[in-house]
C-alpha positions as CSV (number, residue, x, y, z in Angstrom):
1,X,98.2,-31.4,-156.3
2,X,100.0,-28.4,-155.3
3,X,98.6,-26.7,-152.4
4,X,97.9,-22.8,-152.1
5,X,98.4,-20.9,-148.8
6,X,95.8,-19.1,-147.9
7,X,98.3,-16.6,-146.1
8,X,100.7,-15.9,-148.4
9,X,99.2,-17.2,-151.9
10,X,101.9,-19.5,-152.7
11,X,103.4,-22.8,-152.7
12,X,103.0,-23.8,-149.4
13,X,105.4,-26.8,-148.0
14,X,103.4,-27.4,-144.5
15,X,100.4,-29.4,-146.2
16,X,97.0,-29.2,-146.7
17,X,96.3,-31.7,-144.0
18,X,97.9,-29.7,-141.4
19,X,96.4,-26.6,-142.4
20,X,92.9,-27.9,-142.2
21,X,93.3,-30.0,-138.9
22,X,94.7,-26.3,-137.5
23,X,91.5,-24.5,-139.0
24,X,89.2,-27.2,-137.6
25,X,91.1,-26.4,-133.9
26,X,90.6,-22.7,-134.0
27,X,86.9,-22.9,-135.2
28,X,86.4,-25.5,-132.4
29,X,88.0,-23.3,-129.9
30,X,86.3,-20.2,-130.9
31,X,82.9,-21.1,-132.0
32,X,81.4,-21.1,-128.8
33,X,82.5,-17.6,-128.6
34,X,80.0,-16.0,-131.1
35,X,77.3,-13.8,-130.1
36,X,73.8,-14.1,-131.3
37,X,73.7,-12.1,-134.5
38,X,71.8,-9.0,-134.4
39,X,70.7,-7.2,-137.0
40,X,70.0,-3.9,-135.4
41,X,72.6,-1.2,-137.2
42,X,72.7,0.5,-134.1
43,X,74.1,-1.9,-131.5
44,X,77.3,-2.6,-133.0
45,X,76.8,-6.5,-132.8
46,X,79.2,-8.4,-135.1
47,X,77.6,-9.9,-138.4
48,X,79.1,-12.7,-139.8
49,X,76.5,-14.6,-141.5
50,X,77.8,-13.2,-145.2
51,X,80.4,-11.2,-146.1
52,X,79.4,-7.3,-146.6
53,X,78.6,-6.4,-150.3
54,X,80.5,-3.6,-152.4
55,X,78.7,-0.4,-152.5
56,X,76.8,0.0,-155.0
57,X,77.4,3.3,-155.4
58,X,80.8,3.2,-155.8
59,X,80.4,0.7,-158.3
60,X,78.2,2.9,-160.8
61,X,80.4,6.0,-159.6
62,X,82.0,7.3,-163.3
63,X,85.6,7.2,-163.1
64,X,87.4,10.8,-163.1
65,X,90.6,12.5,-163.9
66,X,92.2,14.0,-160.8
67,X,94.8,16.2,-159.7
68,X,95.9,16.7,-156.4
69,X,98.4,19.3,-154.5
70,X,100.7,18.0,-152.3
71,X,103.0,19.0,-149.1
72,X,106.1,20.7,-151.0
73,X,104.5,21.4,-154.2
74,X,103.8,18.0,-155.0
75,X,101.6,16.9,-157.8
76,X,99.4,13.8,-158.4
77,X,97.8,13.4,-162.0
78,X,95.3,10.4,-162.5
79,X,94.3,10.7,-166.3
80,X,91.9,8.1,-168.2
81,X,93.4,8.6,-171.5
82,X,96.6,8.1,-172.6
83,X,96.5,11.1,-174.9
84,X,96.6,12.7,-171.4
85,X,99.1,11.0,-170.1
86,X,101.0,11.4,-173.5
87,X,100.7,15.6,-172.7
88,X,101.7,15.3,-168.9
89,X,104.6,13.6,-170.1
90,X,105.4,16.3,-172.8
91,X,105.0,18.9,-170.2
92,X,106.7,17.1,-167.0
93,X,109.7,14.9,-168.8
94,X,110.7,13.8,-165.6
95,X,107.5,12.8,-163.9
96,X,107.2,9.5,-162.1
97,X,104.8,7.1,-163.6
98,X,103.2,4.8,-160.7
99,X,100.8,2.2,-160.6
100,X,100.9,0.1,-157.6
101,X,104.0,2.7,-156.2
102,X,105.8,-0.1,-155.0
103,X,108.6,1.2,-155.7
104,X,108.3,5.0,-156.2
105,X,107.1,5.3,-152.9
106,X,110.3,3.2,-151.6
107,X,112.2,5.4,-153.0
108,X,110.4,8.3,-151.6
109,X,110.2,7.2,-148.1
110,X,113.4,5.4,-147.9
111,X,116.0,6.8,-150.2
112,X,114.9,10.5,-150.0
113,X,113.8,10.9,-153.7
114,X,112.3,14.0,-154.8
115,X,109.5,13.5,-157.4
116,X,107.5,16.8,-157.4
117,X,105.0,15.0,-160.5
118,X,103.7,11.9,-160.0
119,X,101.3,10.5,-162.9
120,X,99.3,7.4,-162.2
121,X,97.8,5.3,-165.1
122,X,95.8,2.6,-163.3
123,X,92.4,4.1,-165.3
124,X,93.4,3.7,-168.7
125,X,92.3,1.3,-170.7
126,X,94.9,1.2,-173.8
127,X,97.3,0.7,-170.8
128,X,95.2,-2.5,-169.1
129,X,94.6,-4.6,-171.9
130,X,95.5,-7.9,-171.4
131,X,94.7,-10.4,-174.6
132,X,95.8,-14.0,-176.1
133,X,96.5,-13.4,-179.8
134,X,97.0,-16.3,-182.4
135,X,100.6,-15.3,-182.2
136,X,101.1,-14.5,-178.6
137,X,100.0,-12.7,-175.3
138,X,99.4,-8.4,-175.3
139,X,100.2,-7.4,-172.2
140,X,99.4,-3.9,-171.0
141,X,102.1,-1.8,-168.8
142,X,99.6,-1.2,-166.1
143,X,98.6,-4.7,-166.1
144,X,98.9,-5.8,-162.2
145,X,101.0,-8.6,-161.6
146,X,98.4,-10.9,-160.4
147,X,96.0,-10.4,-163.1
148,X,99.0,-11.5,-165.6
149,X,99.6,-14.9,-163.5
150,X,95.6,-15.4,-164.3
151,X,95.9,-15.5,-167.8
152,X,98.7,-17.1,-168.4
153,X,97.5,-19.9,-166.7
154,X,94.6,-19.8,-169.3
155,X,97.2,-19.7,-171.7
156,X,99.5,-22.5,-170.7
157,X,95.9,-25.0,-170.5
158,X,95.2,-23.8,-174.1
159,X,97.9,-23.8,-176.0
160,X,100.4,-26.3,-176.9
161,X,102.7,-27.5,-174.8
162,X,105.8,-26.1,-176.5
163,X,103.8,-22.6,-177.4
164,X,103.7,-22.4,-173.7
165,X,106.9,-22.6,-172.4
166,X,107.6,-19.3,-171.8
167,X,104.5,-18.5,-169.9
168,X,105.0,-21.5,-167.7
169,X,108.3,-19.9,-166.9
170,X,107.2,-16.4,-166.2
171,X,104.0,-18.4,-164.8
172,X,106.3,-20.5,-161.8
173,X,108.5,-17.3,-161.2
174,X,105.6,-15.0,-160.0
175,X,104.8,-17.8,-157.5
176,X,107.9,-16.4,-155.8
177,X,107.5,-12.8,-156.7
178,X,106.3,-10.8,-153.6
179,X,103.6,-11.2,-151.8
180,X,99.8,-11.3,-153.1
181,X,99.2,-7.8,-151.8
182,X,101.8,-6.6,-153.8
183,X,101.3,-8.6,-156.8
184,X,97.6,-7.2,-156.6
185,X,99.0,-3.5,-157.0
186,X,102.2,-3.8,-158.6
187,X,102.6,-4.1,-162.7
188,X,104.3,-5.5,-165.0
189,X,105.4,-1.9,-166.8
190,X,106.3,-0.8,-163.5
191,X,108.9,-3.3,-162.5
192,X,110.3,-3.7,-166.4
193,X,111.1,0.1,-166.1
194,X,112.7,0.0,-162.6
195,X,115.6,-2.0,-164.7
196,X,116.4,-3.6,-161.1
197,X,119.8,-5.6,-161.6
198,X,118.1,-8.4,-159.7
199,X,115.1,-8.6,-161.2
200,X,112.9,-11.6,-161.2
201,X,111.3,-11.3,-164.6
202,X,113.4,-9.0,-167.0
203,X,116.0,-12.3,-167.5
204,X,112.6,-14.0,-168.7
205,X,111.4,-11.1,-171.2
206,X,114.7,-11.6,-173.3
207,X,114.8,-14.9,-173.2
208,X,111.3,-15.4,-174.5
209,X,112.2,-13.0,-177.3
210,X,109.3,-10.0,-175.9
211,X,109.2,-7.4,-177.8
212,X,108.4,-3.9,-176.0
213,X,106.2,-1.3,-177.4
214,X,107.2,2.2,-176.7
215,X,104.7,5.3,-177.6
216,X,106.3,8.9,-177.4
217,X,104.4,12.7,-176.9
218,X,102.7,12.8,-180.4
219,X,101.4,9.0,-180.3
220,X,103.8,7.2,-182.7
221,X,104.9,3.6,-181.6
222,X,108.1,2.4,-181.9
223,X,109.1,-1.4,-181.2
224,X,112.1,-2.7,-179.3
225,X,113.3,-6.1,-178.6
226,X,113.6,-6.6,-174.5
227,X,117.6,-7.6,-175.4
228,X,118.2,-4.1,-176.5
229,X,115.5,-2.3,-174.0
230,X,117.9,-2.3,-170.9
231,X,120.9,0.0,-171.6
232,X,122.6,-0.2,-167.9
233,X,122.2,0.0,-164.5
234,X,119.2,1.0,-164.4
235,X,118.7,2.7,-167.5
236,X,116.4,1.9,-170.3
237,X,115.7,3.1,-173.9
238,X,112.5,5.5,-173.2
239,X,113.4,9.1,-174.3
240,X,112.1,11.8,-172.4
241,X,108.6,12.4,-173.4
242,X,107.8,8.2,-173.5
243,X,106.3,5.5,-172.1
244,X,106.0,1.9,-172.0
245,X,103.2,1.0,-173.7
246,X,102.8,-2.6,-174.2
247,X,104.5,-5.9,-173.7
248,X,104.3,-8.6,-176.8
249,X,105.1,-12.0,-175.4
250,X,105.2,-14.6,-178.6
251,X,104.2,-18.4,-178.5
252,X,107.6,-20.4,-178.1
253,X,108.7,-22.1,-180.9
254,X,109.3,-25.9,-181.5
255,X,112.5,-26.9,-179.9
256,X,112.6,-24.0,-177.7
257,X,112.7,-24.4,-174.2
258,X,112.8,-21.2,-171.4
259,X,113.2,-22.1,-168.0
260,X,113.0,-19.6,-164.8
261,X,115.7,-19.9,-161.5
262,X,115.8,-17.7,-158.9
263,X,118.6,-17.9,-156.1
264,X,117.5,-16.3,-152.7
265,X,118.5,-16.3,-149.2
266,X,114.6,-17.0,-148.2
267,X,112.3,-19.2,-150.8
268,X,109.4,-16.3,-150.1
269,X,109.6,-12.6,-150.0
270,X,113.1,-12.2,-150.9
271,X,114.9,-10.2,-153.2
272,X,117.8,-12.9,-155.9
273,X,121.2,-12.7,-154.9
């Protein structure tokens, strides 16, 4: 079978084998190394019997909206609703929506963009869902990248092989797509909107005939075919005021075949030609 590196989280050419004999090496090598284990807080001993557990507390802490103040009048928004989102958006046309900031903060750092609003919508739940449907796959805007590749490979093992063939495509092209940190942060809203020319994916949305589910300042939800979503160079059909709300990725039909390609100077971490 196909075999995962550990590293990077992809398709690795260097084998299993290889891998494992060079584990078994370093573990040799470094075994003999270890200290006792001590289980005194104070001593500063390392503990490696198990890794260290999640705090509980964070993980019953409720969820809250923030907003924080920046250097230069900078403004960070993190609602839990999209109603609120829908009202930032109404009030601040031209705020940034990030999830991962992948490539916000690229542009930030690197290109000397000024975004004095900055909205994040990791925390809401319209925005995350992430469902198989008896006539395709819902896929959420702030869906992460990573999470996506999960269930469409529950997807492609339960449905038919020709319902699938989209999601096999999209499927084998996020193998290339970044890294796993990224793909961890980054989602699929995020990069449809960024309208890169090169883009690894938005080729695929047409092609698989996804439809895009826009939802403007007062909650109505318009529907746009991904053919007609991307207008130029980096423009796309959102109004002021809008967002990308959902992604509707249909079963493939009988007889219909999509198939990814990506041409790069590097087979990981590289941007197409």
């Amino acid at each position: 079978g196909e075999f995962i590196c550990p590293s990077s989280g992809k398709p690795c050419s260097c084998g299993e084998s290889n891998v494992l004999n060079s584990e078994r090496s370093v573990v040799g090598a470094t075994c003999t190394e270890h200290k006792p284990i001590s289980y005194n807080e104070l001593d500063g001993s390392l503990y490696k019997e198990k890794e260290l557990i999640f705090p509980p507390e964070l993980v019953l802490r409720n969820n809250l909206p923030l907003k924080l103040h920046g250097f230069g009048g900078i403004r960070w928004y993190r609602p839990l609703i999209l109603k609120h989102i829908l009202d930032l958006k109404s009030l601040y046309p031209a705020a940034k929506l990030v999830v991962g900031n992948t490539e916000v903060g690229i542009e930030i750092n690197f290109k000397n963009a000024q975004y004095p609003i900055l909205i994040s919508v990791t925390h809401v739940p319209e925005l995350n869902v992430l469902s198989i449907k008896e006539d395709g796959l819902e896929i959420g805007s702030s869906v992460r990248l990573s999470r996506l590749q999960e269930v469409l490979k529950e997807a492609i093992a339960d449905r038919e092989v020709h319902e699938a063939s989209s999601c096999r495509a999209i499927y084998d092209q996020l193998k290339w797509f970044a890294g796993k940190q990224v793909k961890n942060v980054a989602s699929v809203g995020g990069n449809i909107c960024t309208a890169s020319p090169i883009s690894d994916l938005n080729p695929l949305w047409m092609a698989s005939r996804a439809d895009f589910r826009i939802v403007d300042s007062k909650g109505n939800i318009r529907t746009v075919p991904a053919k007609d979503f991307f207008l130029g160079y980096r423009k796309v059909d959102l109004a002021p005021g809008e967002i990308l709300h959902s992604i509707f990725l249909p079963w493939s039909r009988q007889f219909e075949f999509v198939k990814e390609f990506k041409q790069s100077h590097r087979r990981e971490d590289d941007i197409a030609l």
